[in-house]
Residue, then its C-alpha position, 0 to 999 in steps of 0.5 A: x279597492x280596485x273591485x268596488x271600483x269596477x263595480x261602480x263603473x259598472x252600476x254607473x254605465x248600467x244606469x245610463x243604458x236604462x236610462x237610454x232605454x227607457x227614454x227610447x220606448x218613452x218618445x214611442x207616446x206622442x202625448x208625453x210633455x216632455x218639459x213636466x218633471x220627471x220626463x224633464x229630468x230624463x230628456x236632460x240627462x239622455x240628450x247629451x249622451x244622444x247628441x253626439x251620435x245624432x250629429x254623425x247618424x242621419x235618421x234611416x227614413x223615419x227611424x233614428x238609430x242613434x240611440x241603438x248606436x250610442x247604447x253599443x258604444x256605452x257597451x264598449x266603453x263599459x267593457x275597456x274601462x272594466x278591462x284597464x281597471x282589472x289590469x291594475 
């Protein structure tokens, strides 16, 4: 039980970072409409991930690193959420 758990966490944070990372290289094409399915979709789940980290992080000159931020502590999170489970 405890295996397919962590399992599933795993699968779950491990879709999230694609999806960060996907986002990140996507605002790299100025001519993506980001209010066109499925780019819409993709900005509505990545956002709130980011927004916390935007309010904290200030944009280094041109370059926002809240994204590379947030990835490192999905990471974390990821690792002390498998780690407890694992405990049990």
């Amino acid at each position: 039980m405890m295996l397919a758990l962590m399992q599933i966490i795993n699968g779950l944070f491990g879709l999230i970072q694609l999806l960060v990372i996907v986002w990140c290289l996507l605002t790299w094409f100025p001519n993506i409409r980001w209010y066109d399915q499925p780019w819409k979709t993709l900005d509505m789940i990545v956002q709130p991930i980011l927004a916390p980290f935007k309010k904290f992080i200030p944009p280094i000159g041109n370059i926002d690193i809240s994204a590379m931020v947030a990835l490192f502590a999905l990471q974390a999170l990821q690792r002390l959420l498998i780690s407890a489970f694992s405990m049990m």
